[in-house]
C-alpha positions in Angstrom: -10.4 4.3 -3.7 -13.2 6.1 -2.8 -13.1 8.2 0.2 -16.5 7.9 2.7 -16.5 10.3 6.1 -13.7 8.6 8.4 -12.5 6.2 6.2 -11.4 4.8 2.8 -13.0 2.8 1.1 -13.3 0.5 -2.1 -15.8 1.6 -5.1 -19.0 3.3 -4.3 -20.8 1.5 -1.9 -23.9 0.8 -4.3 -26.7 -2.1 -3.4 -25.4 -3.6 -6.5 -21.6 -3.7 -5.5 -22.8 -4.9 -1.6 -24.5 -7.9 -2.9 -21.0 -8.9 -5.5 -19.3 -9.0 -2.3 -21.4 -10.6 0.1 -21.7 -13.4 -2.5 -18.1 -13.1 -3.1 -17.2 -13.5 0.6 -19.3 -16.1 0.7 -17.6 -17.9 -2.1 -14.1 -17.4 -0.3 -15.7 -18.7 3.0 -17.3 -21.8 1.4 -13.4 -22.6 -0.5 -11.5 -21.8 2.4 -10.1 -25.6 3.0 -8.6 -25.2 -0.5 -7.6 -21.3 -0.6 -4.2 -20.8 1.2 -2.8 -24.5 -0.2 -3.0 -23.9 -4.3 0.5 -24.8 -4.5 1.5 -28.6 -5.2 4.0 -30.3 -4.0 5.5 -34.0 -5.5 2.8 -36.9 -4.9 -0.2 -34.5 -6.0 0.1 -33.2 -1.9 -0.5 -29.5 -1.2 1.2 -27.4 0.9 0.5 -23.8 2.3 1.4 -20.5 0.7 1.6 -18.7 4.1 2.4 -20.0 8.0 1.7 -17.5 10.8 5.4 -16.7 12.5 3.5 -14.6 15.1 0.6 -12.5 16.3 1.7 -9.4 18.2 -1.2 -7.4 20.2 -1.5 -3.7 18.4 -2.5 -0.5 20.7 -5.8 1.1 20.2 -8.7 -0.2 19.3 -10.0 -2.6 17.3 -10.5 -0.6 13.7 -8.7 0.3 10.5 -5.1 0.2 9.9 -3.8 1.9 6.9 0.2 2.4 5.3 3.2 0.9 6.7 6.8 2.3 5.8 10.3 -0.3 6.6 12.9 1.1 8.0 15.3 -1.6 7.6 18.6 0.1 8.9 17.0 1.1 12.3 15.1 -2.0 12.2 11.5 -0.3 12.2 8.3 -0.8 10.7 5.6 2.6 10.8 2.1 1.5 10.9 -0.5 4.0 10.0 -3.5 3.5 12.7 -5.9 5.2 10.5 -9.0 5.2 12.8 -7.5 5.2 15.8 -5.6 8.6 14.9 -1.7 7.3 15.6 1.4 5.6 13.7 2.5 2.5 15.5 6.4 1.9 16.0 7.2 -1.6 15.5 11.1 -2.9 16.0 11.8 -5.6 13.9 14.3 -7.5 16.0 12.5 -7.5 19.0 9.1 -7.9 17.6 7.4 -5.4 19.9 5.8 -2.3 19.8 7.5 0.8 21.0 5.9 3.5 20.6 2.5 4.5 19.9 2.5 8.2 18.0 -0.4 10.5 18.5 -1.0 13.9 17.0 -1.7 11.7 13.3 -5.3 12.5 13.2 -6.4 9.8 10.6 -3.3 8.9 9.8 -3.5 6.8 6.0 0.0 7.3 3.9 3.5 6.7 5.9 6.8 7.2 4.7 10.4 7.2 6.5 13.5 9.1 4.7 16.7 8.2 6.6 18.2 10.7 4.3 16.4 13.8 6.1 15.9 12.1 9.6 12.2 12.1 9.0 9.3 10.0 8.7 6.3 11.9 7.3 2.5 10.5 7.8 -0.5 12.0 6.7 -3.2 13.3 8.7 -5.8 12.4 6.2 -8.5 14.0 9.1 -7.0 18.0 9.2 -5.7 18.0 5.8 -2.2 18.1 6.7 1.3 15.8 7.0 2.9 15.4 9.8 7.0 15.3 10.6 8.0 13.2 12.9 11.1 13.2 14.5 12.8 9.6 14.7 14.7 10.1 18.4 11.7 11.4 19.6 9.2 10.1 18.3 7.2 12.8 18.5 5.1 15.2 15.7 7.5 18.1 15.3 5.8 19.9 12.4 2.5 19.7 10.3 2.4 20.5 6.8 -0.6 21.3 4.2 -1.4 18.8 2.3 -4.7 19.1 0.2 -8.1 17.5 1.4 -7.2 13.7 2.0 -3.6 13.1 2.0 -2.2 9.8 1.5 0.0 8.2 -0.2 3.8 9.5 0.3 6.8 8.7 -2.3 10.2 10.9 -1.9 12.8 12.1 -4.4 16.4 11.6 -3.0 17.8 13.9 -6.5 15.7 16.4 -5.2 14.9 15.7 -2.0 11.3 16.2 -2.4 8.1 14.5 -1.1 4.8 13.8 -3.2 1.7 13.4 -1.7 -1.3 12.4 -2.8 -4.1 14.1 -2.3 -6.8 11.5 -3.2 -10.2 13.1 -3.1 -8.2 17.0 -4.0 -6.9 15.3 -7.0 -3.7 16.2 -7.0 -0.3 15.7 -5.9 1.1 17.6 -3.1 5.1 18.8 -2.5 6.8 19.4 0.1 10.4 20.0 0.5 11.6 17.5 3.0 14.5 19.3 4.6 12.5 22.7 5.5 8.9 20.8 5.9 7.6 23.9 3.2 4.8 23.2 0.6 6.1 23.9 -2.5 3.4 23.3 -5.2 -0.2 21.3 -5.8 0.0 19.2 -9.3 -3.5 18.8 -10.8 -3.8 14.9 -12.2 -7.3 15.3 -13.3 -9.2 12.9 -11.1 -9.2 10.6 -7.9 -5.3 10.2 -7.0 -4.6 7.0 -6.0 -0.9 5.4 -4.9 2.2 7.7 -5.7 6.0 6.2 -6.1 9.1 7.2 -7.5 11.1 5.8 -10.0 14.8 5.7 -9.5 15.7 4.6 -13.4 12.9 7.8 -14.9 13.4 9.6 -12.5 9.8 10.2 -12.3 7.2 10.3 -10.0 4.8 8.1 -11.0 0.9 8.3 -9.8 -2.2 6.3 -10.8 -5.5 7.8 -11.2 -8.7 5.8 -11.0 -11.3 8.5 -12.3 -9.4 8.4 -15.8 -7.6 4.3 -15.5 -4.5 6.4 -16.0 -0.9 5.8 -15.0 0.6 9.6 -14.6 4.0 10.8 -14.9 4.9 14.1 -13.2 8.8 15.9 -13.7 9.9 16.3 -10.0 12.1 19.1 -11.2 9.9 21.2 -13.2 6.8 20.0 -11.0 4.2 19.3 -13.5 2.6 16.6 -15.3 5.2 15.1 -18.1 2.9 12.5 -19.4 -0.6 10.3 -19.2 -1.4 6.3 -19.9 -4.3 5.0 -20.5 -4.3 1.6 -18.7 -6.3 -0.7 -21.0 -8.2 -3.5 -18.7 -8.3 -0.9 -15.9 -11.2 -0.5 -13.0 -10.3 2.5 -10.7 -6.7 1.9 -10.4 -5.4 2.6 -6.9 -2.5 0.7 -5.7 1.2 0.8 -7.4 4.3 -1.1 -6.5 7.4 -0.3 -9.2 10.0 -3.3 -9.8 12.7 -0.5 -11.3 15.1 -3.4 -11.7 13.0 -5.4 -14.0 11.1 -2.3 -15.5 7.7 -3.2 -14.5 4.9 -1.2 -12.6 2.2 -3.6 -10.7 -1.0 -1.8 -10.4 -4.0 -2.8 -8.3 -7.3 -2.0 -9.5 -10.3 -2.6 -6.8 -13.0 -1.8 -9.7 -12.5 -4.5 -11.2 -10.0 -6.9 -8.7 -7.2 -7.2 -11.4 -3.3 -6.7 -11.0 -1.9 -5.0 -14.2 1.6 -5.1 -15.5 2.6 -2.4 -17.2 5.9 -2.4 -18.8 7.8 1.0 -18.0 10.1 0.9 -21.4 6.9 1.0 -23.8 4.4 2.6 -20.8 1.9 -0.6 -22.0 0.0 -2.9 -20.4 1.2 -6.1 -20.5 -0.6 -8.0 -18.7 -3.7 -8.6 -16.4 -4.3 -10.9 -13.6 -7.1 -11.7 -11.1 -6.7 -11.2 -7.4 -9.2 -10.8 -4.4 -12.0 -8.2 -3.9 -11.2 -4.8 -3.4 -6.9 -4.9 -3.7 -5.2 -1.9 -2.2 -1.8 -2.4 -1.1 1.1 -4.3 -3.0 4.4 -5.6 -1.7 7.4 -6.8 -3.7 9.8 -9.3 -2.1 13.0 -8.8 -4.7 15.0 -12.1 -3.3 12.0 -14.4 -4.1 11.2 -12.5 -6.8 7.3 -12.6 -5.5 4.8 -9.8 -5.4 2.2 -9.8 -2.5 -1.5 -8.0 -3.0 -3.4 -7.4 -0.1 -7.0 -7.3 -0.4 -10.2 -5.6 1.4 -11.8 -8.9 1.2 -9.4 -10.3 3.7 -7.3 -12.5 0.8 -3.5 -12.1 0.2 -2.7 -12.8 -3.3 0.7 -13.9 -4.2 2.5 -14.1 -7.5 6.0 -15.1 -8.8 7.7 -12.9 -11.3 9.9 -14.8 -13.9 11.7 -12.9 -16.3 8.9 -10.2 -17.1 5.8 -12.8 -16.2 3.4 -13.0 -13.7 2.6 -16.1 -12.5 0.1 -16.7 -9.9 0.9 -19.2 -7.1 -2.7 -18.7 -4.8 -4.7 -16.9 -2.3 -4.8 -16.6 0.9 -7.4 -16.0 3.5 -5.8 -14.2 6.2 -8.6 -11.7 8.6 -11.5 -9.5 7.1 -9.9 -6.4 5.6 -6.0 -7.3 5.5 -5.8 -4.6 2.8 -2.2 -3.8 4.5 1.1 -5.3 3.4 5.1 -4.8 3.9 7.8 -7.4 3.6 11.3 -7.2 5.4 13.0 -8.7 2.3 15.7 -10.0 4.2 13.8 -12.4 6.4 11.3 -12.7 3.8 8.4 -12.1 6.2 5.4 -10.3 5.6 3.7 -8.1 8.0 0.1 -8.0 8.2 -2.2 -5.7 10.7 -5.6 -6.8 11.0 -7.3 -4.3 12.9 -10.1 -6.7 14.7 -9.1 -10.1 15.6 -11.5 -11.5 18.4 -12.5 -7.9 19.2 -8.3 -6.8 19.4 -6.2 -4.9 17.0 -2.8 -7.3 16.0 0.3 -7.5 14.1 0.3 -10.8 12.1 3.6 -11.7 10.7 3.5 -14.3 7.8 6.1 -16.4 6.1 6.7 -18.3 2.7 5.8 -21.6 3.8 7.8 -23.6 1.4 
């Protein structure tokens, strides 16, 4: 993405790309009856994709919400409050908020690592990530971290975190047991998601400036390889499916999901989703991947075998770019930063 004063945004904000969205929204507004209920049933009836298990009232104000990061053995979810300058503690059991974290100023890329007793966020405003303490739930630490930190993966071999630094164009490391900076890893352009691959043992970062999926050595800290990602527009968003060997890629250029097989390191295939994807989700007991789009649409996808198949879109709230699924309930969490002039948590399920 491309990164305006106090937010992020998709693409350069052009006259050109303005009016392909307004008429695009449009389009989505004027289809809505049918958007949401593309899958059949027997008797040629359609049913929904989605139903809305709750909506839980959010802290803060009413504007942009960024990363989430599941917890699933302390039965959290971390919400990254972008604009509003906190990380949001959600329990999952309870469905309530419990804490509301300040001291994250513009906080975009979360991460907890049960392994350190840590969750790191980045403070995308001061340049920095901060440590967070999980009993306390307080900032214990603040760590350099390039000129827009955001997304976070972590190594367990080495016990590492990479961060990208999206508009420094680079990924930053820091050693998650002492909170120290170790290196800055040039990628040659606009960084956009990073994750690590347990089967490479790589980290694995896309760059939109170049449509490149990079490979950096977490060990030797440097760049092992580049792929050009034919098909590509400004590649941002990555979700990797290490059991199946598959990377999902979002591109908000162009509003296109890419496969990319991580045997060969080529594209397989391409799919459309809605305007301006940014975050994906991968459920791995329904075998369905979940893109979440500027545009307000969710789009969703069964994986069979090594194929994508699209099951629909959904129309949830303007600018659900934000996605995470508890794979054990199957529900998806969704926060929608102004709902009737409120900040909320909307939780989704498969509705069939």
């Amino acid at each position: 993405m491309r990164v305006i004063p106090g937010r992020r945004r998709v693409l350069n904000d052009t006259g050109n790309q303005t009016m392909k969205r307004a008429i695009a929204a449009a389009a989505l507004i004027a289809t809505m009856t049918a958007v949401g209920f593309l899958e059949s049933c027997r008797g040629g009836a359609a049913a929904p994709l989605l139903r809305t298990v709750s909506d839980v009232p959010m802290p803060g104000a009413a504007v942009r919400f960024d990363y989430q990061s599941m917890d699933l053995a302390h039965h959290r979810l971390y919400i990254s409050h972008m604009d509003d300058n906190h990380l949001v503690v959600f329990d999952l059991k309870s469905r309530r908020v419990i804490a509301n974290i300040a001291g994250v100023p513009g906080s975009t890329g979360v991460l907890a690592v049960p392994e350190v007793g840590k969750i790191f966020a980045s403070a995308s405003r001061i340049g920095k990530v901060a440590v967070i303490d999980p009993q306390s739930l307080k900032v214990v630490d603040l760590v350099p971290a390039g000129r827009f930190p955001d997304g976070i993966a972590f190594d367990p071999g080495t016990g590492r975190i990479f961060v990208s630094d999206e508009s420094g164009g680079a990924d930053i490391v820091i050693d998650a047991k002492t909170n120290r900076r170790l290196a800055r890893i040039p990628v040659g352009g606009g960084v956009g998601n990073t994750r690590f691959d347990p089967v490479s043992r790589l980290i694995m970062v896309t760059v939109g400036d170049r449509n490149q999926l990079v490979t950096i050595d977490p060990i030797a800290l440097r760049v092992v390889n580049r792929y050009s990602l034919p098909g590509a527009d400004h590649p941002h968003g990555l979700y990797i499916d290490a059991p199946a060997r598959l990377a999902f890629v979002a591109c908000d250029g162009n509003a296109r999901v890419l496969v990319v097989d991580l045997g060969t390191m080529r594209v397989i295939s391409k799919l459309p989703v809605g305007d301006g994807p940014d975050v994906l989700t991968f459920d791995p007991g329904l075998q369905r991947l979940y893109v979440a789009c500027e545009s307000g649409i969710v789009s969703v996808f069964d994986l069979h075998g090594r194929s994508l198949t699209r099951r629909g879109d959904v129309f949830v709230a303007k600018e659900a770019h934000t996605i995470a699924v508890d794979p054990r309930t199957h529900w998806i969490y969704l926060p929608l930063e102004n709902v009737d002039g409120r900040p909320l948590l909307r939780i989704m399920a498969p509705a069939s």
